[in-house]
C-alpha positions in Angstrom: 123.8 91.8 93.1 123.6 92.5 96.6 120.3 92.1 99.0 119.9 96.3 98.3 119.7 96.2 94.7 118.2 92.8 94.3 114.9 94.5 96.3 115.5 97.8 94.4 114.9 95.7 91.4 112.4 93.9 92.5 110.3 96.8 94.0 110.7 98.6 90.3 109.2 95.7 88.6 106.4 95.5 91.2 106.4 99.0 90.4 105.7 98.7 86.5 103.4 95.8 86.6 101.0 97.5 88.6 101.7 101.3 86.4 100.8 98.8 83.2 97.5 97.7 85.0 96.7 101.4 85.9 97.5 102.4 82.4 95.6 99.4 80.7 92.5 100.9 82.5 93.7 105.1 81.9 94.3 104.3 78.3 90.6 102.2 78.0 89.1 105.8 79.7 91.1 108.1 77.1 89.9 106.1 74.2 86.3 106.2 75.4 86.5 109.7 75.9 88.5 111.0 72.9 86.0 108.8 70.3 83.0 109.5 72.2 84.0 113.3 71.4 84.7 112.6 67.6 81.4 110.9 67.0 79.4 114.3 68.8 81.6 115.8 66.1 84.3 117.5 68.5 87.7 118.5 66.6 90.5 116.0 66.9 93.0 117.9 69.3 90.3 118.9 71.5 88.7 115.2 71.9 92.5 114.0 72.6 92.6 116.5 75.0 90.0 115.9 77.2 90.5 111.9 76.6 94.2 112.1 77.6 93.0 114.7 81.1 90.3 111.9 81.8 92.8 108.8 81.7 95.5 111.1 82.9 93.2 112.4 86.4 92.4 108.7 86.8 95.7 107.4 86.6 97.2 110.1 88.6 94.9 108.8 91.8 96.0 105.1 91.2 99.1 105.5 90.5 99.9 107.2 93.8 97.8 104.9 95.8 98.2 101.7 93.8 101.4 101.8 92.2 103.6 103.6 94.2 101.7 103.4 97.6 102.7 107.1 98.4 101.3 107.2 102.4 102.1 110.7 103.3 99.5 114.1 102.3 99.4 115.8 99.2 102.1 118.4 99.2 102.6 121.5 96.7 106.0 119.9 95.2 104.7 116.6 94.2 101.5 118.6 92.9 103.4 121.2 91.2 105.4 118.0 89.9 102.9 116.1 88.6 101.3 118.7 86.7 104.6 119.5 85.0 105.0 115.8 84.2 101.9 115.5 82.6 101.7 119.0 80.5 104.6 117.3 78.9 103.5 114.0 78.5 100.5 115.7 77.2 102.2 117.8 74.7 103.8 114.9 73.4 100.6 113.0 73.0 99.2 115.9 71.5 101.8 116.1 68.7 102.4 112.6 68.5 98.9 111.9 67.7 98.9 114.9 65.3 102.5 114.0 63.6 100.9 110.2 62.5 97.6 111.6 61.6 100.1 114.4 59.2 102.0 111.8 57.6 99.6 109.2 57.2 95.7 110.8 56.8 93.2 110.6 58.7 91.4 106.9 58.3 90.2 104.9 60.5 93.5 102.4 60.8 95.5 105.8 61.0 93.7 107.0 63.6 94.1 103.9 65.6 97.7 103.7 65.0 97.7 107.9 65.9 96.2 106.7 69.2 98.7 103.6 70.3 101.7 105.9 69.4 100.8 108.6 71.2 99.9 106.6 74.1 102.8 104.7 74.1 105.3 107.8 73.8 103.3 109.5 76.9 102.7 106.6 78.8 106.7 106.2 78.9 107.4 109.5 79.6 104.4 109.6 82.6 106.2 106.2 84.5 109.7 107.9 84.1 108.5 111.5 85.5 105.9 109.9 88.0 108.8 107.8 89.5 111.7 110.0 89.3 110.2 113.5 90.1 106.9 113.4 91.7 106.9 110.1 93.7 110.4 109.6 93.8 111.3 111.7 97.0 109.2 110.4 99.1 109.2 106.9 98.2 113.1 106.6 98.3 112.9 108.5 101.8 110.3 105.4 102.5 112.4 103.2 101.6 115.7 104.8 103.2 114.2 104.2 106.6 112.9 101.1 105.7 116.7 100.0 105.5 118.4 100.9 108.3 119.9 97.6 109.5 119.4 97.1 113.1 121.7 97.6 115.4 122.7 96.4 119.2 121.7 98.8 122.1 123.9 101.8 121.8 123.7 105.6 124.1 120.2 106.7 123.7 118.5 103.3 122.6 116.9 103.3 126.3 114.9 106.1 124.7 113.7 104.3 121.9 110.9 101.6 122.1 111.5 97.9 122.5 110.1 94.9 119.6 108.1 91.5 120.5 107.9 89.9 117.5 105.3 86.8 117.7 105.8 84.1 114.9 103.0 81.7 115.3 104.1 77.8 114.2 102.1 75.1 112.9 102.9 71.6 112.0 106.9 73.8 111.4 109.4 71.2 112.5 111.3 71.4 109.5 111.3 75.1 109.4 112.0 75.6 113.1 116.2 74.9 112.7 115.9 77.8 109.7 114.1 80.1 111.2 115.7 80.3 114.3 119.5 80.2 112.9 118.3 83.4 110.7 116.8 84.8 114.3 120.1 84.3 116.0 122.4 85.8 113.4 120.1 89.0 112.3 118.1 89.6 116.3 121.3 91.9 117.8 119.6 94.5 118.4 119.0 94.0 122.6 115.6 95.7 122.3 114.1 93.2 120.2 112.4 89.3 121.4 111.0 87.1 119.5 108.4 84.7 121.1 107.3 81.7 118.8 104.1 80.2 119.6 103.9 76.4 119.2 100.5 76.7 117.9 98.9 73.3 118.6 101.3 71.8 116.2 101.1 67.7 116.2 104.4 66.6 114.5 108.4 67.3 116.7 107.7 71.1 117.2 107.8 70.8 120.6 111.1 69.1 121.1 112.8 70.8 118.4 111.8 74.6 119.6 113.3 72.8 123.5 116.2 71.9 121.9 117.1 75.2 119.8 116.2 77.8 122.5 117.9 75.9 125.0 120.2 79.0 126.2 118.5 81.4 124.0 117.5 85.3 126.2 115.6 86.8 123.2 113.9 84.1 121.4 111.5 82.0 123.4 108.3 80.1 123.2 104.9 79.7 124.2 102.6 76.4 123.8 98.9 76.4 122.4 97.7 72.9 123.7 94.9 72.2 120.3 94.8 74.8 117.7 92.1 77.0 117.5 93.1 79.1 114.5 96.1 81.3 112.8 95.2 84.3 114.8 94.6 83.0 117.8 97.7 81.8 118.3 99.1 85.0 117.2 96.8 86.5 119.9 98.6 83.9 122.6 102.3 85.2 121.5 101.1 88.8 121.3 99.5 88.5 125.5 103.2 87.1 125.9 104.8 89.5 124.5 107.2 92.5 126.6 108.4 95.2 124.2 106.5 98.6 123.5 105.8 97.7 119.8 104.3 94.1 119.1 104.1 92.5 115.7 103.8 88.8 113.5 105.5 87.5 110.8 105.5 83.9 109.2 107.3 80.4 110.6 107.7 79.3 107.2 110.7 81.6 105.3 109.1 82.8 102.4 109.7 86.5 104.5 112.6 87.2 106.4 112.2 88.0 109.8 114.8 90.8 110.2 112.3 92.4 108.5 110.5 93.4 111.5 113.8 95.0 112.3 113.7 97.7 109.6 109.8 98.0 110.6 111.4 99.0 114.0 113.5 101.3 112.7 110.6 103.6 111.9 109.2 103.7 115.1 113.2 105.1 115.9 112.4 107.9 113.4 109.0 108.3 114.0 108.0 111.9 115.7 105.0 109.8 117.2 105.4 106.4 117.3 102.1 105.7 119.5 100.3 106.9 116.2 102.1 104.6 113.6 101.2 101.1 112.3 103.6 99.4 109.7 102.9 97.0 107.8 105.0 95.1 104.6 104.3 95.3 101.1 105.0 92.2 99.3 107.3 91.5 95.6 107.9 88.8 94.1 104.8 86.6 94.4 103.2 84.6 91.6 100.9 86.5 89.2 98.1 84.7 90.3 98.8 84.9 93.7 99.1 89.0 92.8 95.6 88.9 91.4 94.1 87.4 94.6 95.1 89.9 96.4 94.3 92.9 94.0 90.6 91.4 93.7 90.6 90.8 97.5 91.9 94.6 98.0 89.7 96.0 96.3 86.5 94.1 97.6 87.9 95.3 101.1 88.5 98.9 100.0 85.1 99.2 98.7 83.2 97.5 101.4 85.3 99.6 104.0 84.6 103.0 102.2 88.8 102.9 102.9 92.0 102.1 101.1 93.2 98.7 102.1 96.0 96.8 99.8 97.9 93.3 100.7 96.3 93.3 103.5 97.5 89.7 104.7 101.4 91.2 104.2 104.1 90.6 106.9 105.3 91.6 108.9 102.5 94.2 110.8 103.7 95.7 113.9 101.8 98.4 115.9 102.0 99.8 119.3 101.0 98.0 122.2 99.2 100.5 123.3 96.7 100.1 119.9 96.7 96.1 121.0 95.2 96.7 124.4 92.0 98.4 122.6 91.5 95.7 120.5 88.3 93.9 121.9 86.7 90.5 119.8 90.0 89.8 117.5 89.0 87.1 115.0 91.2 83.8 115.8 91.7 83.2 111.8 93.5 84.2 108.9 90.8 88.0 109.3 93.5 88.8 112.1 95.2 90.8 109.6 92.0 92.2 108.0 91.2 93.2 111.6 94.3 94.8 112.8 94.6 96.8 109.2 91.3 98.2 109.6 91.1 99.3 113.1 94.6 101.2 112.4 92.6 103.1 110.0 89.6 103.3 111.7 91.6 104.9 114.9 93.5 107.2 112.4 97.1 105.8 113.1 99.4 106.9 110.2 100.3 103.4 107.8 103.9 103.0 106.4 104.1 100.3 103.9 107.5 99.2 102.9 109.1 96.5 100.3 109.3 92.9 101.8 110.4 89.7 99.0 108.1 87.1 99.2 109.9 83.9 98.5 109.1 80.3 98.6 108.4 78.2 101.5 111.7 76.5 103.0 109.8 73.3 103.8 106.3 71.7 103.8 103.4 73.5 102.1 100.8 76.7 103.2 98.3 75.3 105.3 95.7 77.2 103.5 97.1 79.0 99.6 97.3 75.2 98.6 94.4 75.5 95.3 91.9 77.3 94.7 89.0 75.9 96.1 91.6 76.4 99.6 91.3 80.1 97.9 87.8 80.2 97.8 87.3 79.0 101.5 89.2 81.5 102.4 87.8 84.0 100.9 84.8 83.1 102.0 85.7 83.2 105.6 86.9 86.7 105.4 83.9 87.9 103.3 82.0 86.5 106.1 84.0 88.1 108.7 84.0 91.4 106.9 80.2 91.4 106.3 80.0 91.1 110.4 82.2 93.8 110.9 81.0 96.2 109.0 78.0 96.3 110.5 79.0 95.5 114.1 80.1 99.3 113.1 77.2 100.7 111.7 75.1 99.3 114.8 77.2 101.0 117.0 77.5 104.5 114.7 
């Protein structure tokens, strides 16, 4: 299976788990709704009706935020699509529910049974139509762009804007050979640079980054003497940095870096690239690590009064342009909170796209190690969030 296919897959799983989750939580609003109506003494089609609209309105709002991430407006095909798709999933439901309830009476236990059938069929038939014909188009052309492989400086590429890509490493020694042999055979593109920030690290960083970049024109370093933080040493590489879009990944090779190449590609597509911020979306992490970062998402998306998912993804780039206004950065792991946000907040236009999150090369995080390293964290950011929220109110 090649690298294509293997994501393809791995996005559609992502893709089902989370429609699953939506539907667990649709199906637990159509049941409310439908038995609430029997018990007022509604008629049976009606109640499933108006249960299956009621899971089916909610589910069409998370599905397309949550489980698909569609970032671009509404527009009349997918509406038109999706109220095709669901008519028919609907009509299905309908006679589904009504085909058990003919064959078998009407009994409690039937009606149940009625119920999970129906469901099922519908729910089957929703994923199918949602993915194929009303998210379909504009995910795939997502995902299209997101592949481009980069390519060295060709006519025109003068025209198109440059990449500093700032990789902040810690204590990564063993990393370092890894991540800079995958920088030298995927970097070819002559726009891109990659400056790695020796971020206070207390182990052979230092000589090891001397000895690999010895020669090296587009991958260089920078030295924090003590480190003061994860995003302060991003913040060191990013003041370094040259290129017209800036941007961070990870040292330690659970994302690739070339990556941030098929980030730049939508920048070379994008009608205004001074308005767009990208940002990863990560498969392929632990279930545990997956709820984390749905409970952490949606803590953020409420507290924000906007939509904020994976927020702590890689790679994030953005234009320099957006950098320069940035004033008070935190100098932690809320560097990503903080960047996310204030794309939002200035009204820059997000692309997400599909990046694997694998295991660590070497070592271990220097933070995800438990859960009481969990907690701290998410203390931290709560704290940081708390201030920033209403550093904004005081100033609306």
């Amino acid at each position: 299976m090649n690298a294509l296919s293997t994501a393809a897959s791995g996005r559609l799983r992502g893709e089902f788990a989370r429609f699953l989750l939506v539907g667990i939580t649709s199906v637990v609003i159509d049941f409310a709704v439908y038995r609430g109506l029997l018990a007022l003494a509604i008629a049976v089609h009606p109640a499933k009706t108006a249960g299956f609209v009621a899971g089916a309105v909610f589910g069409y709002f998370a599905n397309r935020s949550f489980t698909f991430r569609v970032g671009a407006q509404w527009r009349r095909r997918e509406l038109l699509s999706f109220i095709a798709v669901y008519l028919i999933a609907l009509a299905a439901n309908v006679a589904v529910n009504s085909l058990v309830l003919a064959l078998l009476g009407r009994s409690e236990s039937t009606l149940a049974l009625a119920f999970v059938a129906a469901t099922g069929v519908s729910a089957a038939m929703n994923f199918v139509g949602l993915k194929l014909f009303v998210f379909g188009v504009s995910d795939a052309g997502a995902n299209a762009s997101a592949q481009v492989p980069a390519t060295s400086t060709s006519a025109g590429a003068a025209d198109r804007p440059s990449l500093s890509l700032v990789i902040p490493c810690y204590n990564e020694a063993a990393n370092l050979p890894l991540l800079v042999a995958r920088l030298r055979e995927t970097f070819l593109d002559d726009r891109a640079e990659v400056v790695l920030v020796d971020n206070g690290s207390t182990d052979d960083s230092p000589a090891v980054l001397a000895q690999l970049l010895a020669g090296q024109q587009r991958i260089r370093s920078v030295r924090v003497e003590v480190n003061q933080g994860y995003g302060y040493g991003i913040l060191t590489g990013l003041r370094a940095a040259r290129g017209d879009v800036l941007g961070w990944t990870h040292a330690d090779m659970q994302t690739d870096p070339q990556d941030a190449l098929r980030g730049l590609a939508l920048y070379d597509q994008a009608a205004d690239p001074a308005r767009l911020f990208v940002k990863g979306r990560r498969y392929g992490r632990p279930a545990a690590d997956v709820a984390f970062t749905v409970g952490m998402s949606v803590f953020e998306t409420v507290l924000m009064s906007r939509r904020m998912w994976d927020i702590n993804a890689q790679p994030t780039l953005f234009p320099r342009a957006f950098f320069e206004r940035w004033r008070e950065p935190p100098h932690d792991f809320a560097l990503d909170l903080y960047a996310y946000y204030q794309a939002l907040r200035e009204g820059l236009r997000v692309r997400r796209f599909a990046v694997r999150f694998g295991e660590r090369a070497h070592g271990s995080s220097h933070w995800n190690v438990n859960w009481q390293a969990k907690l701290r964290f998410i203390k931290r950011t709560v704290d940081f969030s708390l201030r920033l929220r209403q550093g904004l109110q005081e100033r609306a």
